[in-house]
C-alpha positions in Angstrom: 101.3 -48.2 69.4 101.7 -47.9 65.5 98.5 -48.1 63.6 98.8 -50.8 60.4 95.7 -49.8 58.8 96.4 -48.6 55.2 93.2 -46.3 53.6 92.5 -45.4 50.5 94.1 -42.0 50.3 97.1 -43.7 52.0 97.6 -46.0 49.0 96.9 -43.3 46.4 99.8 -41.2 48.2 101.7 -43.7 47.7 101.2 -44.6 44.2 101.3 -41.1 42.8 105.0 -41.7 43.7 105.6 -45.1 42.5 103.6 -44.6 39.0 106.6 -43.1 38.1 108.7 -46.5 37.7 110.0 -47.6 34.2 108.4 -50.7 32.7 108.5 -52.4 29.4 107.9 -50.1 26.4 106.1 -48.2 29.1 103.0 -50.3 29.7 102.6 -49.9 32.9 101.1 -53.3 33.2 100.0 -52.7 36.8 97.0 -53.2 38.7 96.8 -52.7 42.5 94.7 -53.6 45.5 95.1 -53.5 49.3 94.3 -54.4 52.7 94.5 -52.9 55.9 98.0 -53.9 55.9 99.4 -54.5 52.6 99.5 -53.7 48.9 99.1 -56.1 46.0 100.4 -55.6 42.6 98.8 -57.7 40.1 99.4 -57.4 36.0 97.3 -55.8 34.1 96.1 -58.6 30.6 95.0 -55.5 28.8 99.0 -54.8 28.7 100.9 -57.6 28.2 103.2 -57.9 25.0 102.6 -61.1 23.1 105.0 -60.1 20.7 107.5 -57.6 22.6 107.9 -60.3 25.6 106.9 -63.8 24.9 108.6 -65.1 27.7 106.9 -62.9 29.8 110.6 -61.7 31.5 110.0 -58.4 30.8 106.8 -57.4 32.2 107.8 -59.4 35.5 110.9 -57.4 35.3 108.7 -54.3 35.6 106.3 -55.7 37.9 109.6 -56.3 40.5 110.7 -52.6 39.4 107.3 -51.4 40.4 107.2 -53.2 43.7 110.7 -51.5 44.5 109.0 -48.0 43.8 106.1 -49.0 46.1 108.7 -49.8 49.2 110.7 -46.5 48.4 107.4 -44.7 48.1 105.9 -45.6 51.2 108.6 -44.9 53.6 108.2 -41.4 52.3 104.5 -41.2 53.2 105.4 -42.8 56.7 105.2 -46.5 56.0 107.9 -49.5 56.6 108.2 -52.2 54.8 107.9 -55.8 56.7 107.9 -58.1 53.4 107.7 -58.2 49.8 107.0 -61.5 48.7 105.9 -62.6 45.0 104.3 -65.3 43.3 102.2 -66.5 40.7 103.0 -62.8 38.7 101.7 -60.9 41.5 103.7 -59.8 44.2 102.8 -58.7 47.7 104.2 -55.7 50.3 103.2 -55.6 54.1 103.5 -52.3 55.2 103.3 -50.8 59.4 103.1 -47.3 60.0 105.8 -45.5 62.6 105.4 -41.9 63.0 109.4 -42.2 63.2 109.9 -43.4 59.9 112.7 -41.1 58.2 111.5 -39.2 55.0 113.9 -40.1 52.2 113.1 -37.4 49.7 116.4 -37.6 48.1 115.7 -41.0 47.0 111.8 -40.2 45.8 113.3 -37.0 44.0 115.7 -39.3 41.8 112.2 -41.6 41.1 110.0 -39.0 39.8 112.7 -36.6 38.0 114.4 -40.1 36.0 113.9 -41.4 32.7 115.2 -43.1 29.6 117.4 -41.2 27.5 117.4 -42.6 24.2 119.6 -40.1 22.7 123.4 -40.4 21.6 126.0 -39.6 24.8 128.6 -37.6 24.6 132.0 -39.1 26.4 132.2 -38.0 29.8 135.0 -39.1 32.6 133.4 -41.6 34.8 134.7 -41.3 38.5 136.3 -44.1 39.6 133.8 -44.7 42.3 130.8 -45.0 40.6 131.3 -48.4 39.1 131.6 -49.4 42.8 128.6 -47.6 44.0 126.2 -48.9 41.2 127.0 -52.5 41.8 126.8 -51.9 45.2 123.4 -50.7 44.6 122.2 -54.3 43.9 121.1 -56.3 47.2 119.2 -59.3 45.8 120.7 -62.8 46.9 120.2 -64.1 43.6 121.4 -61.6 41.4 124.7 -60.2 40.3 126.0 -57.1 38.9 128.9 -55.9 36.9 129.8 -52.5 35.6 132.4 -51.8 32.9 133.7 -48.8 31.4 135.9 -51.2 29.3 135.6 -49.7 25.7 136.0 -52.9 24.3 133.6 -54.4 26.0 131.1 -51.5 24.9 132.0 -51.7 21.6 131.1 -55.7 21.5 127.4 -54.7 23.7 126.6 -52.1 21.0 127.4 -54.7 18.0 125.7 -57.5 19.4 122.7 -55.1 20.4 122.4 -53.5 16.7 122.2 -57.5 16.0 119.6 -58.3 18.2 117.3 -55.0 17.3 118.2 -56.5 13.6 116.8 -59.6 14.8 113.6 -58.1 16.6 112.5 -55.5 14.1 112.4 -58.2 11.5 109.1 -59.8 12.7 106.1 -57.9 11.8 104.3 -58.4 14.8 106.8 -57.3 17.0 107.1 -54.1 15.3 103.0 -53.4 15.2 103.1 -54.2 18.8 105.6 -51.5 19.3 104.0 -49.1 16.8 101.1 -49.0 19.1 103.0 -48.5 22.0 105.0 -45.1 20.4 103.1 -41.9 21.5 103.1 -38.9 19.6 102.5 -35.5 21.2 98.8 -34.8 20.1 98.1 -38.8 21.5 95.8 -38.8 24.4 97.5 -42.4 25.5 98.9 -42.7 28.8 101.0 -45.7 28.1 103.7 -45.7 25.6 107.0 -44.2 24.8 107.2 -40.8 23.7 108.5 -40.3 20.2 110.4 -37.0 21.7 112.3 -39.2 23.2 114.0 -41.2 20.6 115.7 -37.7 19.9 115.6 -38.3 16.0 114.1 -35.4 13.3 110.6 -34.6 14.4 109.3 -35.2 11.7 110.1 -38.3 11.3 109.5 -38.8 15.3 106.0 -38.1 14.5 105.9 -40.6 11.6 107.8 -43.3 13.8 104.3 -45.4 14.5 104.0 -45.5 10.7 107.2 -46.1 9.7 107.4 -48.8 12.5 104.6 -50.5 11.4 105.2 -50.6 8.1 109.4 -51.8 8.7 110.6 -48.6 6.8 114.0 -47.6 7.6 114.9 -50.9 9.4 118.6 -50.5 8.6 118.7 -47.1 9.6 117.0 -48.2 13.4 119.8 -50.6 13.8 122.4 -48.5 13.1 121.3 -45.7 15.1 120.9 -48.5 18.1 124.4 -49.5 17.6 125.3 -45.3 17.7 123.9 -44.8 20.6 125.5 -48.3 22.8 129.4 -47.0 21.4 128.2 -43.2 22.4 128.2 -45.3 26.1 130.6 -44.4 28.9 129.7 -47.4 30.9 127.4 -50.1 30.7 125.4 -52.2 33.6 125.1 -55.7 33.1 122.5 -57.4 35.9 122.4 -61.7 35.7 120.6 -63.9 37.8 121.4 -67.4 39.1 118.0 -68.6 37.1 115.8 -68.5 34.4 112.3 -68.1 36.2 109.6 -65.6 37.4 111.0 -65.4 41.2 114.6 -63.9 40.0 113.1 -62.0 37.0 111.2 -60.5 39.8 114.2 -60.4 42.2 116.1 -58.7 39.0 113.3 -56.1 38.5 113.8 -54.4 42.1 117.6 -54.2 41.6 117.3 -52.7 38.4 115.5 -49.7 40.2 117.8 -49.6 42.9 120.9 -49.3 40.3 119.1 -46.9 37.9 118.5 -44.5 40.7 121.6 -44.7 41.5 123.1 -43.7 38.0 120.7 -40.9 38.5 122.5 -40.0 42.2 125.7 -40.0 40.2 124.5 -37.3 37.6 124.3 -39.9 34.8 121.6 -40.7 31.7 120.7 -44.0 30.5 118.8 -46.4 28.7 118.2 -50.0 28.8 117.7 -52.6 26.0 116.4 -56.1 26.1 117.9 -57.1 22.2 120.9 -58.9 23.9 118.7 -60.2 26.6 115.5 -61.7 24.6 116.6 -62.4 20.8 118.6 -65.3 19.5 121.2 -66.7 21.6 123.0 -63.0 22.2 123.3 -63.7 25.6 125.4 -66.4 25.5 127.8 -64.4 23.8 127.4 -61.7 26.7 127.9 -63.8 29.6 131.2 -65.7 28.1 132.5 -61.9 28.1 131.4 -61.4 32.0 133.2 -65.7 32.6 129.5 -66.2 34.4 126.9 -68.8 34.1 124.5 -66.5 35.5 121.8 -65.7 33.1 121.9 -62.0 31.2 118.7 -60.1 32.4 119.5 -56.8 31.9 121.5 -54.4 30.4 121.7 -50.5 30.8 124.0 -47.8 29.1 125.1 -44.9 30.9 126.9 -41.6 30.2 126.4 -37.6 29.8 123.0 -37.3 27.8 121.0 -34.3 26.9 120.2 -32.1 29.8 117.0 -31.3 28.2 114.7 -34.7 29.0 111.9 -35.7 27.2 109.1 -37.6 29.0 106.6 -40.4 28.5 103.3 -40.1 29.3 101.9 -41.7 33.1 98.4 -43.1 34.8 97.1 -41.7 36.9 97.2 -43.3 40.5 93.6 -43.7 40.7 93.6 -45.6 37.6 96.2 -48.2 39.1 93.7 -48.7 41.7 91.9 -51.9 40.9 87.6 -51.0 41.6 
């Protein structure tokens, strides 16, 4: 008979996988418990952006992207997954444990190796099946999924991004928020994206917090945001049939499934949330895709630099809730 008890050490196996799941600005806004027979993600307060994600669609975004990691995760340490279930931003997965459950290192490989590329793509040929396969990727009910190569269509994503970047570095908050979230090399933070990765000068990577904060350069960040959308040779759009929590959540766990896929298919990409969270851009994005579906998330793909820069992780014993 299979054993459903879940120790301590099980949980920590499986969250020095799963730690390695994208979130907003990097927070990693995660704090987790368990049971003998399941795993409960909770959000961290210390970690929430008042400023970067009013709304709070982007942390429960991350929190369904982190829930994803945790399924994929356990099966590689010997786990199944009966349910996920979420509610009231906190989200819940019974696991069982068969001896026979397949190891799917392929799939835990792509998790721990990916990351966001932030740098300008050079064009590469996109194989006619990978559209196909990365919407095919997505499996949530309430979601849906469309993948163009279309350069016109990128061309109109990357304007109306460098619009909504426009539109978010203008508030002061926002950009001390994000200031404090930008991680230079010497930083001892765990949290936070690494200025290496924005793949700009050094020097003025290293002065990026500063420069942030103060809104130096603000025409310059746009129009290196609009560069690097028309360096795209493809771009993800995810939608879901609402507006609330349950299909942000829904969203979140799709979003991991079709990044790791671009990562199966050789690709690098990067995600914004400008189109998805300022103004009315989304409106404009969702007339293009002839869907009343609201625009959740969007991720450009392509040939990025083979050297990768990464941002910094927790540990998984300090996911671990005491």
């Amino acid at each position: 008979m299979p054993t459903q008890t879940l120790t301590r050490q099980d949980v920590l196996d499986i969250l020095e996988i799963a730690r390695f799941a994208p979130s907003v600005h990097n927070t990693q806004p995660w704090k987790v418990s368990w049971s003998d027979t399941s795993v409960t993600v909770s959000l961290d307060p210390e970690h929430l952006l008042s400023d970067g994600d009013p709304t709070g669609r982007e942390t429960i975004i991350s929190l369904g992207i982190f829930t994803e990691a945790i399924v994929i995760a356990a099966k590689k340490c010997g786990f199944e997954s009966k349910s996920v279930s979420y509610k009231d931003k906190s989200s819940v997965i019974v696991l069982t444990k068969k001896s026979s459950t397949p190891s799917d290192s392929q799939t835990v490989a792509l998790l721990t190796q990916r990351c966001t590329d932030r740098s300008i793509y050079t064009h590469t040929e996109i194989t006619a099946t990978t559209p196909e396969d990365i919407k095919k990727s997505g499996r949530e009910k309430d979601v849906s999924v469309w993948v163009t190569t279309d350069e016109a269509t990128i061309q109109k994503t990357a304007q109306l991004t460098s619009q909504g970047i426009g539109v978010a570095l203008s508030s002061p908050n926002f950009r001390k928020e994000l200031s404090s979230y930008l991680a230079e090399p010497w930083s001892r933070s765990n949290r936070g994206i690494s200025v290496n990765s924005l793949y700009i000068p050094k020097i003025i990577a290293y002065l990026e917090p500063i420069f942030m904060r103060l809104g130096i350069g603000l025409g310059a960040e746009v129009k290196l945001e609009k560069r690097r959308w028309l360096s795209a040779s493809g771009i993800v759009f995810i939608a879901a049939k609402g507006d609330m929590p349950e299909y942000w959540f829904q969203v979140g766990r799709d979003y991991l499934r079709i990044s790791l896929q671009i990562e199966r298919a050789g690709l690098s990409q990067a995600t914004s949330a400008a189109t998805v969270e300022a103004s009315n851009f989304h409106e404009d994005i969702e007339e293009m895709l002839g869907t009343d579906y609201r625009l959740q998330c969007v991720i450009r793909f392509g040939n990025g630099k083979k050297s990768r820069a990464y941002s910094p992780r927790i540990s998984a014993e300090a996911l671990l809730s005491t």
